[in-house]
C-alpha positions as CSV (number, residue, x, y, z in Angstrom):
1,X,55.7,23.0,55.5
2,X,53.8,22.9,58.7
3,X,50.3,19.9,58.8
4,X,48.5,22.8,59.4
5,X,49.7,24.6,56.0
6,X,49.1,21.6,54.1
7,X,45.3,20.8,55.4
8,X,44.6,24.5,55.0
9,X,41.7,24.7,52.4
10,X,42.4,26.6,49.3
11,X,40.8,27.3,46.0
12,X,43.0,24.8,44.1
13,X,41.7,22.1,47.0
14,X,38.1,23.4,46.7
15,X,38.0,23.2,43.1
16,X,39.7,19.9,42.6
17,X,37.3,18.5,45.7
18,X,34.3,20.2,43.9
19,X,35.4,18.6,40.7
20,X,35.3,15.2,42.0
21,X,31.9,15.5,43.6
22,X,30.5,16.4,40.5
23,X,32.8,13.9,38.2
24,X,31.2,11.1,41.0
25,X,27.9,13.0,40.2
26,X,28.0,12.7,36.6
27,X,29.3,9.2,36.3
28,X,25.8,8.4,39.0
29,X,23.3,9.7,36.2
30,X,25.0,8.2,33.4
31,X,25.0,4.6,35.3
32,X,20.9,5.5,35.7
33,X,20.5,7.0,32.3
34,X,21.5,3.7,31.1
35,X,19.1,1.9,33.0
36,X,16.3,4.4,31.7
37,X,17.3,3.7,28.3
38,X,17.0,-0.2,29.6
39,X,13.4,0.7,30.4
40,X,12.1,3.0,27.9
41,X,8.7,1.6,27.8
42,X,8.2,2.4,30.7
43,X,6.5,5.7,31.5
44,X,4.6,8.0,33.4
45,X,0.5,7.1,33.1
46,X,-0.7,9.9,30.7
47,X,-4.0,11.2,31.5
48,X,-6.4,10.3,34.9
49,X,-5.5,7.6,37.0
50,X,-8.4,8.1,38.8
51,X,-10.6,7.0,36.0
52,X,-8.9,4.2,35.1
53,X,-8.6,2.3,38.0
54,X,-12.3,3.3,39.8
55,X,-13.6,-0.3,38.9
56,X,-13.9,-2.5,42.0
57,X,-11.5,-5.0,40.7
58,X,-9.2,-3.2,40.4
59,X,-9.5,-1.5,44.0
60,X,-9.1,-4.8,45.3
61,X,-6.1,-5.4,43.5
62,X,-4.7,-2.3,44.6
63,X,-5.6,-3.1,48.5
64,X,-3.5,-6.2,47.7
65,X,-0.7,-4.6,46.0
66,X,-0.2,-2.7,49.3
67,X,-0.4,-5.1,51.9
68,X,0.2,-8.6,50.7
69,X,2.1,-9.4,47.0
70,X,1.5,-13.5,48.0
71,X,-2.0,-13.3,47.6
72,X,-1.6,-11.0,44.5
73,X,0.6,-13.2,42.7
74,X,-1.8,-16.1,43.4
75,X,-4.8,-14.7,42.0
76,X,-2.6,-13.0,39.3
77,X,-1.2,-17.3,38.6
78,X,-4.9,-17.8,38.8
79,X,-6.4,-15.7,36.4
80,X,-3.3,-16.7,33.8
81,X,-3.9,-20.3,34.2
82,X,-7.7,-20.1,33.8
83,X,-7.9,-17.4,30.7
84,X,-5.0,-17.9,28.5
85,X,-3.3,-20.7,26.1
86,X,-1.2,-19.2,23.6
87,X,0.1,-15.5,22.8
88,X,2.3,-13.6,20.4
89,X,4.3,-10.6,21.7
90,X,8.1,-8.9,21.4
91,X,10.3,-9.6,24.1
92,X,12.8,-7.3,25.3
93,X,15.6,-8.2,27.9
94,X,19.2,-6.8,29.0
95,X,21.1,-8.6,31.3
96,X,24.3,-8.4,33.5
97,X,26.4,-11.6,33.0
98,X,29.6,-12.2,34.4
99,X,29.6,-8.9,35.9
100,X,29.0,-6.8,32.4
101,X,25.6,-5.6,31.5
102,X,24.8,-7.2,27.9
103,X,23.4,-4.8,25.0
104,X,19.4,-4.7,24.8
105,X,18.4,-7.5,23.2
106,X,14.7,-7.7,20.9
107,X,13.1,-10.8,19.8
108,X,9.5,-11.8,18.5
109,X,8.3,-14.6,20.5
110,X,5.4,-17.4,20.3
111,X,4.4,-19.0,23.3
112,X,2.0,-22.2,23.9
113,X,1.6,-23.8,27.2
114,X,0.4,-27.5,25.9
115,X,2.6,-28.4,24.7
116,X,5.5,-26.3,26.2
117,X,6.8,-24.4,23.3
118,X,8.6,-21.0,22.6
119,X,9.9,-19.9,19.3
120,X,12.6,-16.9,19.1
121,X,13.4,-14.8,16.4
122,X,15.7,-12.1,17.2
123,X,15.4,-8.5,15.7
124,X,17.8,-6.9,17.5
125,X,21.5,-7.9,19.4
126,X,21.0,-11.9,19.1
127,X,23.6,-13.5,21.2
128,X,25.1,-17.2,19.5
129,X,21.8,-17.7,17.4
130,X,19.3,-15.2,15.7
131,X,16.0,-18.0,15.8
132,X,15.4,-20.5,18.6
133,X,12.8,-23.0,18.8
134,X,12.1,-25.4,22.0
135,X,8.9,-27.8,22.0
136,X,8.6,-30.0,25.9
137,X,8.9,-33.7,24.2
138,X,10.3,-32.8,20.9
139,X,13.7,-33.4,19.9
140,X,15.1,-35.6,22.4
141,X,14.5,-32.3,24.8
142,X,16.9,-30.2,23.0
143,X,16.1,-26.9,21.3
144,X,16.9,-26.0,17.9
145,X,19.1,-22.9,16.9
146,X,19.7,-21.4,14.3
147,X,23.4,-19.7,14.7
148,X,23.9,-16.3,13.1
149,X,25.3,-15.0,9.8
150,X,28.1,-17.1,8.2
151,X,28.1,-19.8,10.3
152,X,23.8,-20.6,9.9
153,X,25.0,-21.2,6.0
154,X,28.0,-23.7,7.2
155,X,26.5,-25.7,9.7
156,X,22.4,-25.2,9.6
157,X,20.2,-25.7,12.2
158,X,21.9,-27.3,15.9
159,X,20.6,-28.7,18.6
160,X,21.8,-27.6,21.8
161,X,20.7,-28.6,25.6
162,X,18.9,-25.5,26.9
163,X,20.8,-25.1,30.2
164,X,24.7,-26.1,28.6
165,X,27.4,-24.3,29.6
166,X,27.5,-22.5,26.3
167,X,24.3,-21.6,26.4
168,X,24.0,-20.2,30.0
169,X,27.2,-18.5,29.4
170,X,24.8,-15.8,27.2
171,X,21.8,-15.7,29.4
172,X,20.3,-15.9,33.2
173,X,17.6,-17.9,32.4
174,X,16.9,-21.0,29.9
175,X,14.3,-21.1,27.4
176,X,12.4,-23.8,29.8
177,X,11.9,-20.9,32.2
178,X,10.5,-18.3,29.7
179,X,7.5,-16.9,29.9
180,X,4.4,-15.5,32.6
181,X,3.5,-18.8,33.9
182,X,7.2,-19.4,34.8
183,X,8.1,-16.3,36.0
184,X,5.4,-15.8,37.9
185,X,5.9,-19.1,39.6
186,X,9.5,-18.3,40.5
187,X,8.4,-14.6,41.7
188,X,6.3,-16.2,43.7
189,X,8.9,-18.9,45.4
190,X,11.0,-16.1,46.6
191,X,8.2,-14.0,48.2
192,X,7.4,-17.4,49.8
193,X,10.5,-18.2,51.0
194,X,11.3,-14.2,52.3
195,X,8.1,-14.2,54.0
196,X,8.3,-17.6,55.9
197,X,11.8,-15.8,57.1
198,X,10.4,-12.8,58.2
199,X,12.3,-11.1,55.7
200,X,10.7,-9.4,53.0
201,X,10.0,-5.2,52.3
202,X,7.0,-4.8,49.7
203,X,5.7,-2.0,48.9
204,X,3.3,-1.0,46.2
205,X,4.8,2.4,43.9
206,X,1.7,3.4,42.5
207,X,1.3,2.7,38.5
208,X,2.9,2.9,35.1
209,X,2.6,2.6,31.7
210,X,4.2,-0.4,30.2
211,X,4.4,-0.9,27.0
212,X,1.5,1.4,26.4
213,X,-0.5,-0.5,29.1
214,X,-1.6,0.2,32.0
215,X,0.4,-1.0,35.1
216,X,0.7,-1.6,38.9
217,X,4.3,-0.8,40.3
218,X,5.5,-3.4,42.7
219,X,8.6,-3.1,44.8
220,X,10.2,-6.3,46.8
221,X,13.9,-5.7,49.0
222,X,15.7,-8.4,49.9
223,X,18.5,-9.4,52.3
224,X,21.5,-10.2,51.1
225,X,21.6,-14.1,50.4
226,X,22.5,-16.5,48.0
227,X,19.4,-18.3,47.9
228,X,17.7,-14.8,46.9
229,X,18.1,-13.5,43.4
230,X,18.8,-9.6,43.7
231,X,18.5,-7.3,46.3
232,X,15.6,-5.4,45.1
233,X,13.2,-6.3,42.3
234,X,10.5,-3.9,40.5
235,X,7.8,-5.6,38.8
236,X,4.8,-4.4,36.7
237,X,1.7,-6.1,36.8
238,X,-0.8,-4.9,34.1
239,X,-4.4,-4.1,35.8
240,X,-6.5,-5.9,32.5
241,X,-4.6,-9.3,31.7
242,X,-2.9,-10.1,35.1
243,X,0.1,-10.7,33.7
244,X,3.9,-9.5,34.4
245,X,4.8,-6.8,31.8
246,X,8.5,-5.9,32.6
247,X,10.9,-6.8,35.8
248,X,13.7,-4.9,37.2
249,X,16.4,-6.4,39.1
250,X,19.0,-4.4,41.3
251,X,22.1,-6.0,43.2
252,X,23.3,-5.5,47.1
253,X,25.5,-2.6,45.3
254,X,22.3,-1.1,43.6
255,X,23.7,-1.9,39.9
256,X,20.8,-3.1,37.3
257,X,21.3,-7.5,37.3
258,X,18.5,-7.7,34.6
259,X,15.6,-6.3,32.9
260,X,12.7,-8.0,31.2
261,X,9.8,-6.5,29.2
262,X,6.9,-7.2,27.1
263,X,4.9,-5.8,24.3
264,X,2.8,-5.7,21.7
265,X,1.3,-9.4,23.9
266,X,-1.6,-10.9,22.0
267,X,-3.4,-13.6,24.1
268,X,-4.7,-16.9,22.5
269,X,-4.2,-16.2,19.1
270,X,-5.1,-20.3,18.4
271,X,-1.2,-21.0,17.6
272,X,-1.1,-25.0,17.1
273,X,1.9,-27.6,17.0
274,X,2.0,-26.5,13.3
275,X,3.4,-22.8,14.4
276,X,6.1,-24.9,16.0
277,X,7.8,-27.1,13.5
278,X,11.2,-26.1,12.3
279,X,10.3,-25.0,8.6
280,X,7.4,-22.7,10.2
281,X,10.1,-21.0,11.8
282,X,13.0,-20.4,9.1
283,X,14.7,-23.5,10.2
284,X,16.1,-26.6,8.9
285,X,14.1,-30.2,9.7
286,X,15.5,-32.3,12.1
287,X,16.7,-36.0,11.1
């Protein structure tokens, strides 16, 4: 059989090379259905977005979203500092650890900034522990967890250092780093550091709905580097409050790294040191 003869196209070579195209095809859309199921708050704005973003603040927000995210994320870091204490909301988060992309995980969250404190209660895919409670200055700086099923009734509440092997093994980022203060501040740290390098693509993708709120679309790319945390990151910024409602990370291969959203957010609510004792949050007391 002659080269000639045996690189000769034929149907079984066009269908089998057609096959493949589309098998490669198919397993592309399932890999970004995924991530749309990731993200499924967030949506396409329903009605005018004329109307809703004709105020001048918001204009100048916009002017900023297109041309420079520093400034935007300082005012944004601004506005949170100066308006807001406390808030209630549901948390929702997937993230790829160890090279596999966890299950969605749902938790009901209340947040203080003075003290630090965030309590957890999982609704949905808890990791080691199904409640979590972490107060800056309380309990020799360890948080409490409650671990799930069986094991809560054998052993109770734990304590457990927030960035311990164990713990890290199930998430990207400690409890000490939760929250919009905290994540704005570390958005903002890379933007710093890519800009002062020269190195930064920003690019604002018009608006969303997050959540059933209103959002701006923010796109950052990134060259590859350790010091930098994904390759391209998708942020929503809702137009009322300021605040970061969801984040998108992607890797140098385009795969999703992470994905953090917020709902039902209820600012200032007047939550107190007594919403973040142990037995106000279906734990045991600490000795």
């Amino acid at each position: 059989m002659t080269i000639k003869r045996i690189l000769k196209p034929t149907n079984v070579r066009i269908r089998l090379a057609v096959g493949s195209v589309l098998a490669v095809l198919f397993c592309i859309q399932c890999t970004r259905s995924d991530v749309l199921r990731a993200s499924s708050l967030v949506k396409p704005v329903s009605g005018s977005v004329a109307e809703r973003v004709a105020s001048p603040r918001v204009r100048q927000l916009e002017a900023l979203a297109g041309k420079d995210h520093v400034a935007l994320l300082k005012r944004a870091l601004e506005h949170y500092r100066d308006n807001f204490r406390d808030y209630t909301c549901t948390f929702i988060k997937r993230e790829r650890i160890d090279g596999r992309l966890r299950p969605e995980q749902w938790v009901e969250v209340k947040f203080a900034e003075k003290p630090f404190s965030v309590a957890m209660r999982w609704v949905k895919n808890s990791p080691i522990g199904d409640r979590l409670l972490y107060v800056q200055g309380k309990h020799n700086g360890q948080m409490l967890v409650n671990p799930k099923g069986f094991l809560f009734k054998l052993v109770g509440t734990v304590q457990r250092d927030p960035t311990a092997p164990e713990v890290m093994a199930n998430t990207l980022r400690p409890v000490t780093m939760f929250g919009f203060r905290r994540s704005m501040e570390s958005l903002l740290k890379v933007y710093e550091l890519a800009t002062a390098r020269g190195e930064a693509t920003n690019r604002f993708r018009g608006y969303k709905e997050v959540g059933g709120r209103l959002a701006m679309v923010l796109e950052r790319k990134l060259p590859p580097r350790k010091d930098y945390p994904a390759k391209t990151t998708v942020w929503y910024l809702d137009v009322e409050h300021l605040v970061p409602l969801g984040l998108e990370g992607y890797g140098w291969n385009n795969e999703l790294l992470c994905s953090y959203l917020y709902k039902d957010i209820q600012f200032n609510v007047g939550l107190g040191e007594e919403d973040f004792t142990p037995e106000a949050n279906g734990m045991k007391a600490q000795k």
